[in-house]
C-alpha positions, 0 to 999 in steps of 0.5 A: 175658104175657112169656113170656120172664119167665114161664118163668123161674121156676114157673109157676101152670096159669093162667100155663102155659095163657096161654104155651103155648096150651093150655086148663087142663082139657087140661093137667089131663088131662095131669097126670093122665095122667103127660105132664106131672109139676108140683111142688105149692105149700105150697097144694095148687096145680100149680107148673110148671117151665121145662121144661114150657112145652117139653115140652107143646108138644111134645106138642100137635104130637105130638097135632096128628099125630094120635100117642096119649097112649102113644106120646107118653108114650113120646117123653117117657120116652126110650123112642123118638125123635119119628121112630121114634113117627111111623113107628109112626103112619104104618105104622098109618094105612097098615093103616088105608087100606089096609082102608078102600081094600079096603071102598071097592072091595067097596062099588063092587063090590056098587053096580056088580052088576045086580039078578040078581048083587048077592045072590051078591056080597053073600054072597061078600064078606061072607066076605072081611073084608079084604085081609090076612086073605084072604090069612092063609085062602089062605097057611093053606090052602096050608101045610095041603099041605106035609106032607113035612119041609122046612125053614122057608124052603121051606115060606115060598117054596111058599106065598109063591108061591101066595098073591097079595098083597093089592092096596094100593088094589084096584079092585072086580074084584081084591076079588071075584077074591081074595073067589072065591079064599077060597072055592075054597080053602073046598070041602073036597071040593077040600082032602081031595083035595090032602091026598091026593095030598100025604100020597101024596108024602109017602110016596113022595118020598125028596127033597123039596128036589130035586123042588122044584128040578126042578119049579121049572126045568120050571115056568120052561120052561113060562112062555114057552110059555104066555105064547106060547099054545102048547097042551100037549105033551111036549117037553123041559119035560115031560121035566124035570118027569118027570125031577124027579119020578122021581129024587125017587123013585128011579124012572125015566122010563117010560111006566107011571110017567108013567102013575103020575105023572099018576093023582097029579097029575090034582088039580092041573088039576081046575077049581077050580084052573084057577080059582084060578090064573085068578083069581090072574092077575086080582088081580096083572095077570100074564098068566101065572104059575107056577100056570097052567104047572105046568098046562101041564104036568099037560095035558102029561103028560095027552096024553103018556100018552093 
């Protein structure tokens, strides 16, 4: 058929079909889904104008992309461009990768366990349904401890540093690191004691914000210690971090409140947060991290008041 002579004037479905490519029952489909809107003849019949050889090519490339009818219906009514609705598509294929990268490396996982540790892999993975929603139960469990008024971004800086993010292609020891992580956080008897110790702040710091602040400079004092292997002990970081928490308090830095001080914060180096923080390091590849110092220095505090 002339193409050429065909579009330049309305087309039968048959006509359109045999210049675009595109079988009848398909573009009745179309029709029935509002992409494509012929006129009909005295007949009955589907007539179609110039525009629509156009328009359903466009949307047999857009359908080749792999788009859905509502985004495509989307280009078509003007409500986004072609490059927006492909932006769209490739951000969902993202997610969807990224889960399916997550599966494939819990199934590597439970494949490489022996005999004698494939049942506890099985029964800790089969809790952790993907990356992001591991990440929604640790990010839920930490913001359950902020219980002094602070602002919003104080509450998204605390918890943003004490959840890893997931890995985008994880190899089978990061899933079962961040698996481990979900479940630690899932003890309760761990959650009851951090609320405790953060409703026992809550009532005694005057000054959240400076305490941050100051833990966060005795956090960064600490870092190259630790990194180094130094052990624990008092010196000017543990000064800081006492510093931050006296002030916060209207307190002063004395050995019965250091004494204090250390009764609160024993939590933070029970085990299973020296694992979890273990645990963070494996899934990010950081040798150190701010958890892991802020041990370092409740281990410092230990001896200081021993």
């Amino acid at each position: 058929m002339d193409v050429t002579h065909a579009t330049a004037e309305a087309l039968g479905i048959g006509d359109l079909a045999a210049v675009t490519g595109v079988p009848v029952r398909t573009i009745r489909f179309y029709c029935d889904e509002g992409l494509l809107e012929p006129a009909r003849s005295a007949g009955g019949h589907r007539r179609f104008g110039p525009a629509a050889v156009e328009r359903l090519r466009l949307v047999r490339r857009l359908r080749g992309l792999g788009l859905g009818l509502p985004a495509i219906a989307s280009v078509l009514r003007g409500e986004r461009s072609v490059g927006d609705a492909a932006a769209a598509e490739r951000a969902a294929m993202d997610v969807e990768l990224a889960a399916l990268a997550w599966r494939r490396a819990a199934l590597r996982a439970v494949e490489e366990a022996g005999p004698a540790e494939r049942a506890a892999r099985l029964e800790l993975l089969a809790a952790v349904e993907d990356g992001p929603a591991a990440r929604d139960v640790l990010a839920g469990f930490w913001r359950r401890l902020v219980l002094a008024p602070v602002s919003p971004e104080i509450e998204f800086s605390f918890v943003d540093m004490s959840v890893p993010p997931p890995p985008e292609v994880p190899t089978p020891g990061q899933v079962l690191a961040y698996a481990e992580m979900v479940a630690l956080v899932g003890d309760r008897s761990l959650l009851r004691r951090m609320l405790a110790r953060g409703r026992a702040n809550a009532a005694e710091v005057r000054d959240e914000r400076t305490l941050l602040s100051g833990m966060s400079a005795a956090v960064r004092l600490a870092l190259p210690k630790v990194a180094a292997g130094e052990e624990p002990r008092p010196g000017p970081e543990l000064d800081v971090y006492v510093d931050a928490h006296a002030f916060a308090r209207g307190e002063r830095d004395t050995p019965e409140f250091r004494r204090a001080l250390f009764a609160g914060t024993s939590v933070d180096a029970d085990p299973r947060m020296r694992r979890y923080w273990t645990l963070y390091g494996a899934v990010t590849g950081e040798r150190v991290n701010g958890g892991g110092a802020h041990i370092w220095l409740v281990d410092s505090l230990a001896r200081a008041v021993a």
